[in-house]
C-alpha positions, 0 to 999 in steps of 0.5 A: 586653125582652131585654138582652143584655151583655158582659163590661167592660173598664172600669167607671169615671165619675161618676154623678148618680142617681136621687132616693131613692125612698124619700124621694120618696114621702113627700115627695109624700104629706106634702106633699099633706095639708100646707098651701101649695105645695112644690117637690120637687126631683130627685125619683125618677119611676121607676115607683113614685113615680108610681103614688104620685103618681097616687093623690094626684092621684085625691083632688083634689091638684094635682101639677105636673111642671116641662116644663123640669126632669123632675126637680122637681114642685110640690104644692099641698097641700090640709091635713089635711082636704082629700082629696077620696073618689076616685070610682075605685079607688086603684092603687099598681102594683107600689110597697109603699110606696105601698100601705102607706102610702097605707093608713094616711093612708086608714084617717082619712079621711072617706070609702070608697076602695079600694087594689089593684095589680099581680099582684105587690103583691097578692101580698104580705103585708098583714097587718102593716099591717091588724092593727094598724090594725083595733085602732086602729079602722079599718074596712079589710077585704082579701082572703085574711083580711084579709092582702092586697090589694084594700083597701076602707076606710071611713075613720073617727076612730082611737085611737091605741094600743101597738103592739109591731111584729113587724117592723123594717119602715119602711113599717109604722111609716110607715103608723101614724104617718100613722094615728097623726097623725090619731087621738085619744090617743098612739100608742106603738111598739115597734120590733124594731130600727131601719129607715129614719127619712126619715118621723120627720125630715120629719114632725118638720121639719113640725110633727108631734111624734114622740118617739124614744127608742132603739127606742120611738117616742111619736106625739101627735095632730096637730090643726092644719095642718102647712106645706108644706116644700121637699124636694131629694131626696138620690141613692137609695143603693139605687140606688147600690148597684148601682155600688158593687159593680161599681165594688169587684169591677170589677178596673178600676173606679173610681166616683164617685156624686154626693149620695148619700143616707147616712142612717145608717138606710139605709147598711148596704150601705156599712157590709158592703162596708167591712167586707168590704175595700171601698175607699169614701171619703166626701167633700163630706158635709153636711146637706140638709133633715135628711138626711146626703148626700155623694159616695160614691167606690169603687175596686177592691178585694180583697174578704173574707167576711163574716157578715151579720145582726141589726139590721143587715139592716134597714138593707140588706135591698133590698141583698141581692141585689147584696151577694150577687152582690159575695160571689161575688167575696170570698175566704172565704165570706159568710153572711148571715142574719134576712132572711127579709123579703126573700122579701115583696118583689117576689119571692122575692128570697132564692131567685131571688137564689141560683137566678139566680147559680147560673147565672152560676157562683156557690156559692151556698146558700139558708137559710131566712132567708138565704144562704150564698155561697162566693167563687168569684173568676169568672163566666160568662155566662148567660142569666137571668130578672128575674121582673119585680124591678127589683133583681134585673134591676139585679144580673143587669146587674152581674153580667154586666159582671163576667162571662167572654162573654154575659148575656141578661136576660129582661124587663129593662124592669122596671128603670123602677119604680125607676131607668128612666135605668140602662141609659143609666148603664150605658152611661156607665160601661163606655164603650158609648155 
């Protein structure tokens, strides 16, 4: 499928997104191996959280979606001990999360499974997770030495472990604690910096004791059943992103995103576009289920460089593309660096980024583990590839209503593994209904 956009008079509105992908996933996976039944509200049903949900149901658990609201699934849970073997082979799609995590509840079960997905996912790195796993004890074998996927796993009762991680990466830490949970002895990691927490909270909120203490988190064997816990998901600010760039670098622009997830662990980009004269106001903060959501409202603004980097980027490295794009448009120049993880995605994103908005008209410098975007203050319509990347595609989309004439996005579909509604909330804000 091919978009094709115009430059925007106006980008104004307000918006309910998508639930937070993250937090989907997990409130899926947490609550299929918990006892009782669960309501997931505004739960994220892009492409990815699907495929999660169809791994799940493959093992004998009962995943309802409400014919009246498609926003709300029920799960009854079937413990810790409940997952039947799947007699077909586990396909994540293209969601690393599902993979990675999917592979550390696997890695205890009693029984063989296989895990694969798409061209992409399989593609990317998997060594993270199988290494430490193996020195637990699991009995998991990939392709390519044991780097990548396909995954055959005999499940089979670990030992928990010291781990130091080589990365801040939340879907590994993830993957361990569920191996971890399900193993004998406490298992310790060492994190290089601080990512995404939504596992500590909701695992903590259900029973299971993790110990946080500053970059050390201590997880104990679980040995009984944890209970079914209702989950209202929070807005996905990566979702979010997108629009408040748009709003910010719009020279009519004005937002407001409703119930937006802002999770310290997760609102980096708000933190670089403050820092970059962002005008960005909070309201209506509260607490929903452990989790800090509130309505997030961007205006137009004069925009500076900055300089990204350090623990920081854990916190925004799904974002880079769209603060790249929102750098353009910054007077001085912004440097961002240690994103190199950012290549691992669902492409290079750290050279597509630079490739793609070169086109558009963008000074643009791609570094070994970063970039460097000189603010140019205006750009041009181009035509352009998404490489099937949902977030590049989303960002080309941005970059397009703030451009002088015509983009053309190539294989824009893709949009559906995260955020299948943006199209249509596109249209809202620029007024093209």
């Amino acid at each position: 499928m091919e978009m094709v956009i115009g430059k925007s008079s106006q980008i104004q509105g307000e918006l309910n997104l998508p639930g937070d992908k993250s937090i989907s996933h997990r409130s899926v996976i947490f609550n299929s191996i918990a006892k009782g039944t669960a309501e997931i509200t505004n739960i994220s049903l892009g492409q990815d959280c699907i495929s999660t949900i169809n791994i799940m149901r493959s093992m004998g658990v009962e995943v309802n979606l409400d014919d009246q609201d498609l926003t709300t699934v029920t799960i009854k849970g079937v413990g810790r001990t409940g997952l039947q073997e799947p007699n077909i082979v586990l396909d994540a799609g293209n969601s690393g999360t599902t993979m990675r995590l999917i592979s550390g509840l696997l890695s205890t079960q009693p029984f063989f499974s296989v895990l694969t997905g798409d061209d992409s996912l399989r593609s990317r790195p998997m060594g993270r997770i199988i290494s430490p796993l193996k020195q637990m004890g699991a009995n998991i074998n990939g392709r390519d030495g044991n780097t990548k996927a396909p995954f055959a796993i005999q499940g089979s009762l670990l030992q928990g472990i010291e781990y130091t991680m080589p990365v801040a990466s939340a879907q590994l830490k993830s993957c361990l604690i569920l191996a971890a949970i399900n193993s004998t002895g406490e298992t310790v990691l060492h994190q290089p910096a601080l990512s995404r927490d939504h596992t500590e909270k909701m695992l903590g909120n259900m029973g299971v004791d993790i110990h946080n203490e500053g970059l050390q988190l201590t997880i104990q064997p679980f040995n009984g059943e944890f209970q079914s816990t209702d989950v209202n998901v929070p807005a996905d600010i990566s979702s979010a992103a997108f629009w408040i760039v748009a709003g910010l670098c719009h020279k009519q622009g004005k937002i407001t995103l409703k119930n937006v997830g802002i999770n310290p662990s997760r609102s980096g980009i708000l933190d670089v576009m403050s820092a970059m004269g962002g005008n960005i106001t909070i309201k209506n903060s509260t607490i929903v289920a452990g989790e800090e959501v509130g309505d997030i409202v961007v205006e137009s603004s004069e925009l500076v460089g900055v300089e990204i980097g350090g623990d920081i980027i854990p916190r925004l490295i799904d974002e880079i593309p769209i603060i790249a794009l929102a750098a353009c448009f910054a007077k001085g120049k912004t440097i961002i660096r240690d994103a190199s993880d950012a290549r691992n995605k669902e492409s290079d994103r750290l050279s597509i980024t630079a490739s793609e908005l070169t086109k558009f008209g963008a000074d643009i410098e791609e570094l070994d583990d970063g970039i460097i975007v000189n603010g140019v203050g205006s750009l041009n319509g181009t035509t352009c590839e998404s490489f099937d990347d949902h977030r590049i595609a989303m960002m080309e989309a941005i970059a397009a209503i703030l451009s002088k004439g015509q983009t053309t996005i190539k294989n824009s579909d893709c949009v559906a593994i995260s955020y299948p509604m943006f199209w249509d909330d596109l249209s809202i804000l620029t007024g093209d209904q």
